[in-house]
N, C-alpha and C positions, 0 to 999 in steps of 0.2 A: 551545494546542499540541495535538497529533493525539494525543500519547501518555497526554494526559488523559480517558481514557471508561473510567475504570473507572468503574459504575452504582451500585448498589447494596453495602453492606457483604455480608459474607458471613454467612450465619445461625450459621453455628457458632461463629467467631472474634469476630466483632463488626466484622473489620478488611475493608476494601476488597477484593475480589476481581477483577482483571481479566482478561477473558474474550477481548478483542479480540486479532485478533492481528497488528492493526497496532501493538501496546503488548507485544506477548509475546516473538513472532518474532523481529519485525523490528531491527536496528540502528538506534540512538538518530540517527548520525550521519546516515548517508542519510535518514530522515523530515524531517529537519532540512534536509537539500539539497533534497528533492523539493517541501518545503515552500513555496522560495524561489521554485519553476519554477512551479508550480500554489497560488496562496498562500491559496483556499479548503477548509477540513479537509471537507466536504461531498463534493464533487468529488473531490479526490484522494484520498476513502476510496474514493469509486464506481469511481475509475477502476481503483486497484492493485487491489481485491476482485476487479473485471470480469478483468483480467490473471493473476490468481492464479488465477482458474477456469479461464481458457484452458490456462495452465502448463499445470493439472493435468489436461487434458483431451486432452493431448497435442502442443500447441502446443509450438515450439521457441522458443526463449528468443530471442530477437533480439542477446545481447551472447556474446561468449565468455567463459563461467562460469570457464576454467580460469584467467584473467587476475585475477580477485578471489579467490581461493583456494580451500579447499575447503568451506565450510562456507554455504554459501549457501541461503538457504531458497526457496522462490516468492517471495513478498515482498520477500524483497532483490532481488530479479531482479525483480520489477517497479519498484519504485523505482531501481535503477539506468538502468532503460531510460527512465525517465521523465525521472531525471536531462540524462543525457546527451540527452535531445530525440528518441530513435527513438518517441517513445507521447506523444500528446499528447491535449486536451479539446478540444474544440469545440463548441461551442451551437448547435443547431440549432433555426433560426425556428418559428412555429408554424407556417407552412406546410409544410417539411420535413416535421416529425413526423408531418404526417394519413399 
């Protein structure tokens, strides 16, 4: 599951510390949805991380945020969009990529 990276224990506690914030942020439920639609953790860390920088970059959300309440982070907004099918992964061949 995606919400498993916590890395290392913490030096001080001895206990687990996670930093991700696809495991901090984010709602358990939606990782759990988005999981279904993109079912590689690789991929759809790249893909919500790549959307989370857009958010933040000033990009507009693709879903209306006022319909899932108010407490919505980037992250839930990228996994909602990804949900619902507006943001999807594609692979592209290696000739593509040159």
């Amino acid at each position: 599951m995606i919400a498993d990276l916590c890395p290392l224990p913490a030096p001080e506690t001895g206990a687990a510390q996670c930093l991700s914030p696809v495991s901090r942020n984010m709602k358990s439920d939606l990782i759990d949805k988005a999981a279904k639609v993109i079912p590689h953790p690789p991929i759809l860390i790249n893909l919500v991380s790549r959307r989370v920088r857009q958010l933040n970059q000033g990009r507009a959300p693709l879903i209306n945020t006022a319909n899932y309440g108010p407490r919505l982070g980037q992250g839930d907004i990228a996994l909602i969009e990804i949900i619902e099918g507006l943001i999807t992964a594609e692979m592209l061949t290696s000739e593509e990529a040159v």
